[in-house]
C-alpha positions as CSV (number, residue, x, y, z in Angstrom):
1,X,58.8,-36.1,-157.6
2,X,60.7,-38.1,-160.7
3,X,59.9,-41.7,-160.1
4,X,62.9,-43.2,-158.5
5,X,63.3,-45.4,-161.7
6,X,63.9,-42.7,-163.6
7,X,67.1,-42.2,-163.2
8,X,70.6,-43.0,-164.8
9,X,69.0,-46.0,-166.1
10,X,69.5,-47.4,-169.6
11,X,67.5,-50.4,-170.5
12,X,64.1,-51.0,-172.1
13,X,62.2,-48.6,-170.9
14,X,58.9,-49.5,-172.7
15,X,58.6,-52.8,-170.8
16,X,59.1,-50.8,-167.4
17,X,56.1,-48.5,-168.6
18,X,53.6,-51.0,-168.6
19,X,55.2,-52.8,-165.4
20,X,54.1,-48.7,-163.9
21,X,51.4,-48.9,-165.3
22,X,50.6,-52.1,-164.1
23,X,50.8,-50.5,-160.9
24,X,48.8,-47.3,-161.6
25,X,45.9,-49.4,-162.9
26,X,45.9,-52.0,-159.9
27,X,45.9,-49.6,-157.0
28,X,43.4,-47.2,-156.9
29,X,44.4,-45.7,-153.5
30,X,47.6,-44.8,-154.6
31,X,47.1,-43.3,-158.1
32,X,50.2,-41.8,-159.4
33,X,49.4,-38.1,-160.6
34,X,49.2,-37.2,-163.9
35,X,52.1,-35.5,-163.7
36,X,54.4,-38.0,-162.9
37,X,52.0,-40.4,-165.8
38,X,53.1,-37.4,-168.6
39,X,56.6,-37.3,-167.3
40,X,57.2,-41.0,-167.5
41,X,55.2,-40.7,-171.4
42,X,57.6,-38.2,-172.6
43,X,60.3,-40.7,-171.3
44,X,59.5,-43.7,-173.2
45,X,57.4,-42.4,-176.1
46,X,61.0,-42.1,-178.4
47,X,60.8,-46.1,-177.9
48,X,57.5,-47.0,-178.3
49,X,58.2,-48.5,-181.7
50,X,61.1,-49.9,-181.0
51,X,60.2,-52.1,-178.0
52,X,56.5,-52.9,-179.0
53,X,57.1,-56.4,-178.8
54,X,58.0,-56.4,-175.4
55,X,55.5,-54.3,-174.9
56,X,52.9,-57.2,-175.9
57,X,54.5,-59.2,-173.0
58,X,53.4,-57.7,-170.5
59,X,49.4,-58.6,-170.9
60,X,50.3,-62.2,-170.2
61,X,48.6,-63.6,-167.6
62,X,51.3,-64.5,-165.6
63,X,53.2,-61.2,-165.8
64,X,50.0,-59.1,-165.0
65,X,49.4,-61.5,-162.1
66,X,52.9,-61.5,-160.8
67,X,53.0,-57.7,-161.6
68,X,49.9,-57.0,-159.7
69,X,50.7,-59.5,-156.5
70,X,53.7,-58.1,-156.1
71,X,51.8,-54.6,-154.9
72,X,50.9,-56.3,-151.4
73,X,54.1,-58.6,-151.0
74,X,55.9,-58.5,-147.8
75,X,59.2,-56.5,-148.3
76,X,61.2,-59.3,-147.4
77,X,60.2,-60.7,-151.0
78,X,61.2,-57.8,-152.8
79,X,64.0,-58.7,-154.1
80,X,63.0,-61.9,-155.4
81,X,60.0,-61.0,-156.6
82,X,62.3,-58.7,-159.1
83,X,64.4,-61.5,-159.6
84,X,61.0,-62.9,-161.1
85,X,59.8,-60.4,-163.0
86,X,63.3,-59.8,-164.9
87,X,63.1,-63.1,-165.1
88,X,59.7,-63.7,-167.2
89,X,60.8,-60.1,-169.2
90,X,63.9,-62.1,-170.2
91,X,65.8,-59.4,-169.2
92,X,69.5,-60.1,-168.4
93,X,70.6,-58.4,-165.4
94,X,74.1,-58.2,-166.7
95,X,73.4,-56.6,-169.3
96,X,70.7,-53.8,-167.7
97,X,72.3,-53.8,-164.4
98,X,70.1,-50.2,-163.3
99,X,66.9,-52.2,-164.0
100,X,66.9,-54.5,-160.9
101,X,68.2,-51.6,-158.8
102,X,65.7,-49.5,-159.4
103,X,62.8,-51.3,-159.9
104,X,63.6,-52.8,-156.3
105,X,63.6,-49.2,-155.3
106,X,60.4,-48.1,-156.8
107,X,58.7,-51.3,-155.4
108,X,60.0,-51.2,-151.9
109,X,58.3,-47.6,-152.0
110,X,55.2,-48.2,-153.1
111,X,54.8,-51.2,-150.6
112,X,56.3,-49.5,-147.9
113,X,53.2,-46.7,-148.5
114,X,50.6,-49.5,-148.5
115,X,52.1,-51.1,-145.3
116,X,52.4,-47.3,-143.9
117,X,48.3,-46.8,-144.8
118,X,47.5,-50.0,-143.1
119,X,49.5,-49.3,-139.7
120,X,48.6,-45.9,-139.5
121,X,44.9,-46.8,-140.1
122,X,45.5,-49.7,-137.2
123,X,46.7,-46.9,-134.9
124,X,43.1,-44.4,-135.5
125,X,40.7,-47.4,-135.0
126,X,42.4,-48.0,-132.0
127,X,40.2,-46.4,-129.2
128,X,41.9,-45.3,-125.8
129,X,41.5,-47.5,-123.2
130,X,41.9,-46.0,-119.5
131,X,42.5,-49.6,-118.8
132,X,45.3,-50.1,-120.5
133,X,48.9,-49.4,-118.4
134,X,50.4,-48.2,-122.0
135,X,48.1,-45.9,-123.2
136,X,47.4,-44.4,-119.7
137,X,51.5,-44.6,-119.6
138,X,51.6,-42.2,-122.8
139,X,49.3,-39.9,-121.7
140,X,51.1,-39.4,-118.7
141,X,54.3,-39.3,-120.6
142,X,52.9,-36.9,-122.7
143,X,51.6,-34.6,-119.3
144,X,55.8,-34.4,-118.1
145,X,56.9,-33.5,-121.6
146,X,54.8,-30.7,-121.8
147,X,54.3,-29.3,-118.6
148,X,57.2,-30.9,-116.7
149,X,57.3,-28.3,-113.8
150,X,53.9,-28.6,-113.0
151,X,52.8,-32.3,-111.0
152,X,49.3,-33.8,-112.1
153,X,47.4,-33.4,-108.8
154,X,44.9,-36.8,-110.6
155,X,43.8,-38.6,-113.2
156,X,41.1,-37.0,-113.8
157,X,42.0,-33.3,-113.7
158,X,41.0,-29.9,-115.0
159,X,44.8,-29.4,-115.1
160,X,44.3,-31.4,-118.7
161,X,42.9,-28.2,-120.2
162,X,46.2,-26.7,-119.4
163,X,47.5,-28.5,-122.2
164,X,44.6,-28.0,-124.6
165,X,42.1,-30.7,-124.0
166,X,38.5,-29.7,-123.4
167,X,37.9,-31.5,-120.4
168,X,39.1,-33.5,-117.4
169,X,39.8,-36.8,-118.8
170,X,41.6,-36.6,-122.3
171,X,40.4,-40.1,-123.3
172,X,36.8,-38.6,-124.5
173,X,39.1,-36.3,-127.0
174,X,40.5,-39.1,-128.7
175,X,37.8,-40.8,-130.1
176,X,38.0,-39.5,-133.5
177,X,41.2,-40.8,-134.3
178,X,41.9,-43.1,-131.4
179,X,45.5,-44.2,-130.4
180,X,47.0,-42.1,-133.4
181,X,46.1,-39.1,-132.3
182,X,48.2,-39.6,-129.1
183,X,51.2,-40.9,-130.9
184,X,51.3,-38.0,-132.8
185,X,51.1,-35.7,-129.3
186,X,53.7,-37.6,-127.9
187,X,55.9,-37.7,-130.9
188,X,56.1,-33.9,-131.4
189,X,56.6,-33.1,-127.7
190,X,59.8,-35.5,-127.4
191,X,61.2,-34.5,-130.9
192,X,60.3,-31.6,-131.7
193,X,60.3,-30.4,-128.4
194,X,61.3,-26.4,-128.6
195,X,58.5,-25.6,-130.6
196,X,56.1,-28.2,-129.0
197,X,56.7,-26.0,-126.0
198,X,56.0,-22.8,-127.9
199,X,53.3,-23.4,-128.9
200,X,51.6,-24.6,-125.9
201,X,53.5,-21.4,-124.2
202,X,51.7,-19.3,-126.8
203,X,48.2,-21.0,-127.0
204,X,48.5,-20.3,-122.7
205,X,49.8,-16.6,-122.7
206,X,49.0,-13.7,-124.7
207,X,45.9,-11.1,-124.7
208,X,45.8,-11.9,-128.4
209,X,46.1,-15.7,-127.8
210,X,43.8,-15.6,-125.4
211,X,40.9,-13.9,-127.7
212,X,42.0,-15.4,-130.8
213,X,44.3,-18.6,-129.9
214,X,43.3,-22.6,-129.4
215,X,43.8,-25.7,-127.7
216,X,47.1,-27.0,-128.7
217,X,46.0,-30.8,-127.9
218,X,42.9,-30.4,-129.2
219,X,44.2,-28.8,-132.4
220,X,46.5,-31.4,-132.5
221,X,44.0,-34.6,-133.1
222,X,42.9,-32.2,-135.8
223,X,46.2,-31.9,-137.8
224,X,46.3,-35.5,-137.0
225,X,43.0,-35.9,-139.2
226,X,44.3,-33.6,-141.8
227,X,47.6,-35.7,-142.0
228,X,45.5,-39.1,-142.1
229,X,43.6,-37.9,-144.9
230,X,46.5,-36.9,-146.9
231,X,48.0,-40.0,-146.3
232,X,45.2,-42.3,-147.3
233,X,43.9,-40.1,-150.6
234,X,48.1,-40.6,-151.7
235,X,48.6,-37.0,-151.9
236,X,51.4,-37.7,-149.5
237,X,53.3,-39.8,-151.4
238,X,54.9,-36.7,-153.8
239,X,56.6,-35.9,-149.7
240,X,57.2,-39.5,-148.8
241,X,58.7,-40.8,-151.7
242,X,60.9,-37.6,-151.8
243,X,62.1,-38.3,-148.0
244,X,62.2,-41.7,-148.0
245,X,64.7,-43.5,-150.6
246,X,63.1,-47.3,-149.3
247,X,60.5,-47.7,-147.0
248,X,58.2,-44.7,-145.9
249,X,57.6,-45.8,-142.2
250,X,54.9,-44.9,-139.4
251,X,58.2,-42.4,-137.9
252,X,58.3,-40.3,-142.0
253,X,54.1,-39.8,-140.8
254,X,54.7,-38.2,-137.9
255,X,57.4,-35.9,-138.9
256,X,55.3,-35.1,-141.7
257,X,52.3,-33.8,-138.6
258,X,55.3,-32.4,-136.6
259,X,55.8,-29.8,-139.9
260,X,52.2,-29.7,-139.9
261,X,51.7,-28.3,-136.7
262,X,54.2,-26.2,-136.9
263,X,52.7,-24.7,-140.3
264,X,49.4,-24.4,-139.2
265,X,50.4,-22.2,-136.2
266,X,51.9,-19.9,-138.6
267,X,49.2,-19.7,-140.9
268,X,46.9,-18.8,-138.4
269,X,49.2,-16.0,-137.0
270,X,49.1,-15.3,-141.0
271,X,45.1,-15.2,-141.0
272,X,44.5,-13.5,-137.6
273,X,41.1,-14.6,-136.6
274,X,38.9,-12.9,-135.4
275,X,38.1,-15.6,-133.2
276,X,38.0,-19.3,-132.3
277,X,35.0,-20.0,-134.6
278,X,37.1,-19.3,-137.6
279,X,39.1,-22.4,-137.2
280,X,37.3,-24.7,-139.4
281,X,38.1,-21.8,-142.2
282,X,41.6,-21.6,-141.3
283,X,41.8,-25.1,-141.1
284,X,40.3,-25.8,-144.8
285,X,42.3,-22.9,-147.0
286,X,45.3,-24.3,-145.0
287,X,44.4,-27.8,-146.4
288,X,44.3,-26.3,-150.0
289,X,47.4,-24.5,-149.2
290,X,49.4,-28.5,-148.5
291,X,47.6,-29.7,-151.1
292,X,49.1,-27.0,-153.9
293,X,52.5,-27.7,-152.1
294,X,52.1,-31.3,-152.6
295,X,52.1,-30.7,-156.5
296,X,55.2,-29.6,-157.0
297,X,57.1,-33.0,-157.9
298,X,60.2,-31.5,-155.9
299,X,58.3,-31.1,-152.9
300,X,59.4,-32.4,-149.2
301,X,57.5,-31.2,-145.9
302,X,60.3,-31.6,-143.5
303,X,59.9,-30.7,-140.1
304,X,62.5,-27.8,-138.8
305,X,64.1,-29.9,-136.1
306,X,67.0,-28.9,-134.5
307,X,70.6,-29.8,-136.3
308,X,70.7,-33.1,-134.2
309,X,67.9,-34.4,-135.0
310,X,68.2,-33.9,-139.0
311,X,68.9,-37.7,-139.3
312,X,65.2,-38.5,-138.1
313,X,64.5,-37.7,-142.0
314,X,66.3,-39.8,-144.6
315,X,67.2,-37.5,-147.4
């Protein structure tokens, strides 16, 4: 991915450097990789000389602490907190109109990841609660989606495994990562629902799905996992910042486990198991496989929704 900033802008770019940098340094969980650190060096390093004074600026106190705040600011203050920051630079926004555009962008982006972390991490400590007429209402809700011929005879039901949980009541499966692990059930089943359905039909039907298949709920909170760890180590950000031009948002997440799921079901096609026990495997050399994917700057795991729903990703 090219950082947003990067491009049709003409204004000092050394100052901006250190304002990234600023960044880079101050939040560990969302390192910028070193590709996108040697592709913003290459990019200034014909103006290091010449803007080395302004350069010097930017370890004042007061920049580095406005710099730095400015990480966990609501995005409501955004904008004026680039009004400051040009402000203290002494940079006339006449003059480098680009500037404020884009480092509104950039910012908006990387606070819209932190805010994404923090919700999405809200959503996994969340534990179901059988008590609770909204979770109990999207489990149920996610029961009609997927099997909506077919009536829930109870609550408590072996009917559940028909969907891929392991037992009669699904709340015990979602206690590794708690209320997230639903919303990302329910999500793919009511926007992705084709091949939601297909591979639920698949996981149910089959001699060779029945030897070597798995439990499509089941490996669903799985995925979930794998997504959440991508997200929080900021290896998703190459994807989100590609599909998101502002804000990534908890909806950019779980289209991102939506391509995910679809992904994995191919891989394991690709691998052919010999059996269920091989899942953790499959599981791990399709984590290395995201993760190479995730290295190519250009790179955007889109889910393959249906033409009508292609708006559900900003591009």
């Amino acid at each position: 991915m090219k950082p947003i900033f990067l491009l049709n802008i003409k204004f000092p770019l050394l100052s901006f450097f250190c304002f990234f940098l600023l960044f880079h340094h101050a939040e560990s969980s969302l390192r910028y990789s070193k590709n996108e650190v040697d592709l913003l060096k290459r990019a200034f390093v014909s103006r290091i000389f010449a803007f080395s004074s302004m350069c010097a600026d930017c370890h004042r106190p007061l920049v580095l602490q406005l710099m730095q705040s400015a990480l966990s600011i609501h995005p409501d203050k955004v904008e004026k907190t680039v009004d400051d920051i040009m402000a203290l630079k002494k940079i006339n926004p006449d003059t480098n109109p680009q500037l404020g555009i884009s480092l509104q962008a950039s910012l908006l982006q990387i606070v819209g990841y932190r805010n994404l972390v923090a919700e999405v991490e809200k959503l996994r400590r969340e534990p179901y609660d059988c008590d609770n007429a909204e979770h109990e209402e999207m489990l149920m809700k996610l029961w009609k989606e997927l099997r909506p011929d077919t009536p829930l005879t109870s609550r408590i039901s072996k009917q559940w495994c028909e969907i891929g949980f392991q037992g009669s009541d699904p709340k015990t499966d979602f206690r590794g990562m708690g209320l997230l692990g639903l919303h990302n059930l329910l999500y793919f089943a009511e926007h992705d629902k084709s091949a939601a359905l297909q591979m639920l039909q698949d996981s149910l039907h089959g001699k060779k799905w029945r030897e070597r298949g798995y439990s499509f709920a089941i490996v669903g909170i799985n995925i979930t996992d794998l997504a959440y760890s991508l997200l929080v180590s900021g290896a998703l950000k190459t994807h989100l910042y590609n599909v998101a031009p502002e804000m990534p948002n908890l909806q950019h997440f779980q289209q991102t486990f939506c391509y995910l799921m679809q992904e994995f079901q191919r891989f394991w096609i690709e691998e052919d198991p010999s059996d269920i026990m091989e899942f953790n495997r499959v599981r791990s050399k399709f984590h290395r496989r995201i993760l190479r994917q995730l290295k190519n700057p250009d790179m955007a795991l889109c889910p393959h929704f249906a033409a009508s729903d292609l708006h559900l990703v900003n591009l």
